[in-house]
Structure formats: C-alpha cells, structure tokens
MARSETI-136118 format. One line per field, with one value per residue (C-alpha): x, y, z; residue number from 1. Coordinates in steps of 0.25 Angstrom, whole numbers, plus 2048, in hexadecimal, padded with zeros to 3 digits. Layout:
// residues N
X	c(X; ...)
Y	c(Y; ...)
Z	c(Z; ...)
pos	c(NUM; ...)
END
This chain:
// residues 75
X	c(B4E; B42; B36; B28; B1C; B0F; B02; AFA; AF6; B01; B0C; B1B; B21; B31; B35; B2A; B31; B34; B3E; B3A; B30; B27; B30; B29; B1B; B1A; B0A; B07; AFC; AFA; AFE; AFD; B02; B10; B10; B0E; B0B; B11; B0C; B19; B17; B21; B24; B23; B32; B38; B39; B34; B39; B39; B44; B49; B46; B50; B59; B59; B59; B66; B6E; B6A; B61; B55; B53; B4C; B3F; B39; B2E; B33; B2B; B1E; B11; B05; AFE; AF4; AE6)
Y	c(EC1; ECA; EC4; EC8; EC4; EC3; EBE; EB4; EBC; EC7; EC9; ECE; ED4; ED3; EDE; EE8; EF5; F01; EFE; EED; EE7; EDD; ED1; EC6; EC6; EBB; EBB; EB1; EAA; E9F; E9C; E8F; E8A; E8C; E8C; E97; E99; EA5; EAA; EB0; EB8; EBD; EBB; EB1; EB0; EB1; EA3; EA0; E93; E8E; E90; E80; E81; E8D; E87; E7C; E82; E8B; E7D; E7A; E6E; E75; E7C; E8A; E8E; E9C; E96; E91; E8B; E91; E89; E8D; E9C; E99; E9C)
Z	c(22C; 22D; 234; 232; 236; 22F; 22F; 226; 218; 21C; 212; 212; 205; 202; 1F9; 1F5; 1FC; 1F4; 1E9; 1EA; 1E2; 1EB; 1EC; 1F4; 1FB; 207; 20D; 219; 212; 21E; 22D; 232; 23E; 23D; 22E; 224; 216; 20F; 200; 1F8; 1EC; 1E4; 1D5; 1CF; 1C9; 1D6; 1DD; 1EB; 1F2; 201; 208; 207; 1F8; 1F7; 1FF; 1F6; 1E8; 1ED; 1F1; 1E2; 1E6; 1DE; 1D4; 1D5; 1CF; 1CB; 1D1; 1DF; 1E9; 1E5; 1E7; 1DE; 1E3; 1EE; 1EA)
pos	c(1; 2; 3; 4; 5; 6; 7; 8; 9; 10; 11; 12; 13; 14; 15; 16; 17; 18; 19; 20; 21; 22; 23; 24; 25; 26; 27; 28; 29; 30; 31; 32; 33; 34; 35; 36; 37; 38; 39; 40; 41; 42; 43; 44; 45; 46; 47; 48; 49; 50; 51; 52; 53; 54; 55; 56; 57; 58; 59; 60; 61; 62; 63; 64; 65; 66; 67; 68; 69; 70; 71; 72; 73; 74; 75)
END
C-alpha cells in the first residue's frame, strides 16, 4: 500500500507519467474532525464505487453502473 499525506485542496494523480494518459485525480476537498471529503475525477465512462459497494457488485448482489457511486458535481 502506498501511503501519502496531503492537505486540504491538495491533489494526487494516478497514471499521468510518461507513456500514461491521466487516469484518476483525488483532491482533499475538506478535513473535518476525523472525517475527509475527497473529490475524484476521472471520466465519466469509467465507474467509481465505495469500497462496500464494489464489494457488493462483485458477490453479484448489484448490478454495476457506468456511472457508480457518483453524487452530482459540487459547485
């Protein structure tokens, strides 16, 4: 597992080296107490779930979305 530490409007991209197109973008958008809100982007074909809900659709208890988990943009 790699572990790294960020602060709040401070991002991490997956993918985006030479040879990788960008693949994922994860900004803290908030810190709260012990809870934190993370912002994704990614395209939109590509689904993002919770790790419960991927757990889930892989047992074959849901079906999967191109859409995922997504909530509406924050604005």
């Amino acid at each position: 597992m790699l572990i790294l530490a960020r602060k709040s409007q401070e991002a991490v991209v997956v993918g985006g080296s030479e040879g990788f197109q960008r693949l994922l973008k994860v900004t803290v958008l908030e810190i709260r107490g012990t809870s934190v809100r993370l912002g994704f982007e990614i395209d939109a074909e590509v689904p993002v779930h919770r790790l419960e809900v991927w757990e889930r659709i892989r047992a074959g208890g849901l079906r999967d979305s191109p859409v995922g988990d997504r909530a509406p943009p924050v604005g």
